[in-house]
C-alpha positions in Angstrom: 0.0 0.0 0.0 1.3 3.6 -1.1 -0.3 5.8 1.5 0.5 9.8 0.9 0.8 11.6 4.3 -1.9 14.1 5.1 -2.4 16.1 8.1 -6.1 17.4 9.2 -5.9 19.8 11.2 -8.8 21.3 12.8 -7.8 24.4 14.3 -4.6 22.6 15.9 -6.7 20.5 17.5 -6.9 17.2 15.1 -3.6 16.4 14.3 -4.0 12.7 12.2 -0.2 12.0 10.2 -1.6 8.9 8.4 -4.8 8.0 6.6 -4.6 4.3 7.1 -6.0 3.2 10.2 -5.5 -0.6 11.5 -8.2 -2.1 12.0 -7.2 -3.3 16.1 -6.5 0.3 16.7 -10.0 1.7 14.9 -10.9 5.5 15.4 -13.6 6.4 17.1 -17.0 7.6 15.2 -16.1 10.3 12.8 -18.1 13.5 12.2 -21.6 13.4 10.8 -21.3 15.1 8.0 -21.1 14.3 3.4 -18.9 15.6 0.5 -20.5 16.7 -2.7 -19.0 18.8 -5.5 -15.8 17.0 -5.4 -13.7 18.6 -8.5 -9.8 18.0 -8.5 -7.5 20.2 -11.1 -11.0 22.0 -12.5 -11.9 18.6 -14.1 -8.7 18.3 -15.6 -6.1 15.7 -16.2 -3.2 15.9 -13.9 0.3 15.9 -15.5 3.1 15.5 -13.6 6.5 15.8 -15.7 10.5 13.7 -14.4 11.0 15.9 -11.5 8.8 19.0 -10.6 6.7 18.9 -8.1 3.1 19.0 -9.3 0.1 21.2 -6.9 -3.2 21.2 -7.9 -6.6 22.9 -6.4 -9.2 20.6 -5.3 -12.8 22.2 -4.5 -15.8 20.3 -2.5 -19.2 21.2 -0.9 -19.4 19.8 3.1 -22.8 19.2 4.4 -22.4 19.5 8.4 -25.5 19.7 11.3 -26.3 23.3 11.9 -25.4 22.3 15.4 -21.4 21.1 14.5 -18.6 24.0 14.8 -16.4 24.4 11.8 -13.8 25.1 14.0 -13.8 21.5 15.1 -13.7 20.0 12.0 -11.0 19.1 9.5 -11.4 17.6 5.6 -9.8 17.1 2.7 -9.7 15.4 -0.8 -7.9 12.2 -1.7 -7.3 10.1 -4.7 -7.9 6.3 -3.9 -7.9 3.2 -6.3 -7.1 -0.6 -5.4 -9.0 -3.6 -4.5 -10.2 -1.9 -1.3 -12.1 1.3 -0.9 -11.8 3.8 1.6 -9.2 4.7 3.8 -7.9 1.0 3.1 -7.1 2.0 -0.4 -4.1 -0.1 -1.6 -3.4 3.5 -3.3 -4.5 6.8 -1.6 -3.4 9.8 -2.3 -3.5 13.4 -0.4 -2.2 16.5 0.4 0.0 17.9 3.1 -2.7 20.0 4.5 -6.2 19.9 5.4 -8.8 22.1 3.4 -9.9 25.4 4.2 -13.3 26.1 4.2 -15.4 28.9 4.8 -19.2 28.8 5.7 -21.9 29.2 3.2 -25.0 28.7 5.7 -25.6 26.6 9.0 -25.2 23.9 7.2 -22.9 24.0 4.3 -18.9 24.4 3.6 -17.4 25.6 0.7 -13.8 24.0 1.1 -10.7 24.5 -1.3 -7.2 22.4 -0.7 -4.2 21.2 -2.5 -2.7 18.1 -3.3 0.9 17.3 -4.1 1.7 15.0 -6.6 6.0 14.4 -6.5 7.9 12.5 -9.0 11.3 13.2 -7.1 11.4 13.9 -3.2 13.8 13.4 -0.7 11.1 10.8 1.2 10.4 7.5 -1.2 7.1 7.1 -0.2 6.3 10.7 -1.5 7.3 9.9 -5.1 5.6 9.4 -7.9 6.1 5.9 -9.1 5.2 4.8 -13.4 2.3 2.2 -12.0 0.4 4.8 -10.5 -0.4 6.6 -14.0 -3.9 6.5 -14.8 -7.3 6.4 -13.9 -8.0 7.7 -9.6 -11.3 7.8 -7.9 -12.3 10.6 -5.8 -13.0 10.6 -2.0 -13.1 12.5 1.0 -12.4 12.3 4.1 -13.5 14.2 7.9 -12.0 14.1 11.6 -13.0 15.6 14.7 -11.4 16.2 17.6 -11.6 13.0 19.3 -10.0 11.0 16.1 -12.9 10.3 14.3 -12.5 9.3 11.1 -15.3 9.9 8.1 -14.5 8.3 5.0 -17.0 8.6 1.3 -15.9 7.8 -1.6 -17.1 7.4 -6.0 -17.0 11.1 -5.6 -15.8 11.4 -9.3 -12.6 10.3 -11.6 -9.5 12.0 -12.1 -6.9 10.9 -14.4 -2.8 11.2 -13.5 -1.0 11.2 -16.3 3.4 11.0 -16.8 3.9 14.1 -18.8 5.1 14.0 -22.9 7.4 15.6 -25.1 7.4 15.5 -29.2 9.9 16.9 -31.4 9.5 17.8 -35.2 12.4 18.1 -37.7 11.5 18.6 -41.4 14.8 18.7 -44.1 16.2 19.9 -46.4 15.3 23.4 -45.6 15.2 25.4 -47.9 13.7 22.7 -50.4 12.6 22.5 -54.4 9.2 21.8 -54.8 8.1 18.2 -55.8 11.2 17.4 -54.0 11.2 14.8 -50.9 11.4 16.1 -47.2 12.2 13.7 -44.7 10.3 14.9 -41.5 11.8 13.4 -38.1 11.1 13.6 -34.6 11.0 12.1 -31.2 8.2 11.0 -28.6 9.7 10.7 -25.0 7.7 11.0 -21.9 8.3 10.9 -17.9 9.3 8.5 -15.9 8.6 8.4 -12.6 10.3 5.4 -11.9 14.1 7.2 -13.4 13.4 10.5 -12.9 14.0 11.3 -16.6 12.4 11.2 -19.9 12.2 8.3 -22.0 11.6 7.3 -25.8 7.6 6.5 -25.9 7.8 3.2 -28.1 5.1 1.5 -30.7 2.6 4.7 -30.4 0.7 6.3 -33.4 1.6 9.6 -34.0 -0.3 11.9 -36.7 2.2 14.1 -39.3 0.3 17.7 -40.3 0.8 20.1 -42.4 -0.7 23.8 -42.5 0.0 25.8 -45.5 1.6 29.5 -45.2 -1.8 31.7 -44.8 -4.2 28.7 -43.3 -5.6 28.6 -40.1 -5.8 25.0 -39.7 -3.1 21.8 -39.9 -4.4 18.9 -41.7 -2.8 15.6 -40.8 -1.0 14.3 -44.1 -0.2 10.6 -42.2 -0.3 8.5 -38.8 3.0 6.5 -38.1 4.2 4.8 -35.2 7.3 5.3 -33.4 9.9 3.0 -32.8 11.6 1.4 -30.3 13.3 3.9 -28.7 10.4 6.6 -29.7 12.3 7.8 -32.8 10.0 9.0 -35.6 10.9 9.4 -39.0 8.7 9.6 -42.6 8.7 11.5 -46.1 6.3 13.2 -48.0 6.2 15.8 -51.1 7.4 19.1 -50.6 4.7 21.1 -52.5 4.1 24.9 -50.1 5.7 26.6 -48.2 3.9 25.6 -44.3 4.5 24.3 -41.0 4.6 20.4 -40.2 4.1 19.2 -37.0 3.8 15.8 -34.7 0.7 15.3 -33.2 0.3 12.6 -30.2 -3.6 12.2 -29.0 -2.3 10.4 -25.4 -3.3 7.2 -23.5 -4.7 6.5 -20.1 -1.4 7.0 -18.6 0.1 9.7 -20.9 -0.8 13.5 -21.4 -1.7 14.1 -25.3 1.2 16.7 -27.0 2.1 18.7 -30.4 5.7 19.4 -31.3 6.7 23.0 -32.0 5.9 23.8 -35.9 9.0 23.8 -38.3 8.4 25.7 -40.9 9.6 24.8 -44.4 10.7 27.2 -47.5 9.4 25.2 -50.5 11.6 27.5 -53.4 
């Protein structure tokens, strides 16, 4: 189990360093209360490149008795997925700090907090590893003072993706028209694992073209990349444009364009 440190906090006076509870040591009843409104990132993907630390925004609606003080209350956001749900989460995922809230009526909490997502840290158990790309469920969780713990989760999907870089190379520049260009590039993306980036192998990758004046690329081919996540193809030199790589993404892999090179076509 990869369990992601998180503090709530409740003004200083719920101070919980852990999310996983054993079961012989179980918390006392948590507070009554329920999470709606869950969004992580805006509804977003998040991508996390080799080494910079990633922080996103999570919002969330908490639905308290009129009679329960704010002040003695602490929440916050997490990312779970595994065989088990809940706080038992073979995967969880929060931030360093409870949420802040501020109070919308007796009975309601409009909440903001931030989650850290590290592919290089100084503590192992706060990186980033290449298995945990992909698809995350939403939850929540509450304490009180006494300990109590309130878990709810299938509060929405997220997606955490390894970040992706594409590179476009079109020669000979200038070139005669009806002549051949060769146009080469390379698809690399993060990993977590290495803390570097690495050649994105056997993926379909779309070659465009947008001819000087247009507004719009239109994709002339889809190859694949190699072994190594080299790309490399010809076509007809015909106008002078812009050609580019375009890479749609996976479950685990952030869609990306390469930077246009433009080609003089003489």
């Amino acid at each position: 189990m990869r369990i992601r440190a998180l503090v709530l906090a409740a003004s200083g006076a719920v101070a919980l360093s852990a999310l996983a509870v054993p079961a012989a040591q179980a918390a006392p009843a948590g507070p009554a209360v329920t999470f709606s409104n869950v969004k992580v990132n805006s509804g977003k993907n998040i991508v996390v490149g080799s080494t910079t630390q990633v922080t996103v925004t999570a919002t969330y609606t908490v639905t308290k008795p009129s009679t329960l003080d704010p002040a003695s209350l602490g929440t916050a956001p997490v990312l779970y997925r595994g065989a088990t749900v809940g706080l038992e989460s073979d995967d969880l995922i929060g931030g360093d700090d409870a949420g802040t809230c501020t109070t919308s009526s007796s009975t309601v909490l409009q909440c903001t907090a931030k989650i850290q997502f590290r592919p290089a840290s100084s503590d192992e158990d706060l990186d980033l590893v290449n298995s945990e790309a992909g698809s995350w469920k939403l939850g929540a969780v509450a304490a009180n003072e006494s300990g109590g713990l309130t878990w709810q989760g299938d509060l929405g999907t997220t997606k955490l993706q390894r970040k992706a870089t594409l590179t476009t190379d079109a020669s000979p520049e200038p070139v005669k028209k009806g002549r051949t260009l060769t146009v080469t590039g390379k698809l690399a993306r993060a990993n977590w694992d290495t803390n570097t980036y690495a050649g994105y192998a056997t993926q379909p990758v779309k070659l465009q073209f947008k001819k000087q004046g247009a507004t719009a690329y239109t994709t002339l081919k889809t190859i694949t990349t190699s072994s190594t996540g080299t790309l490399k193809t010809t076509v007809t030199a015909s106008a002078d444009g812009y050609f580019r790589y375009v890479f749609a993404g996976t479950t685990t892999t952030a869609p990306v364009s390469s930077a246009a090179d433009f080609v003089d076509v003489q």
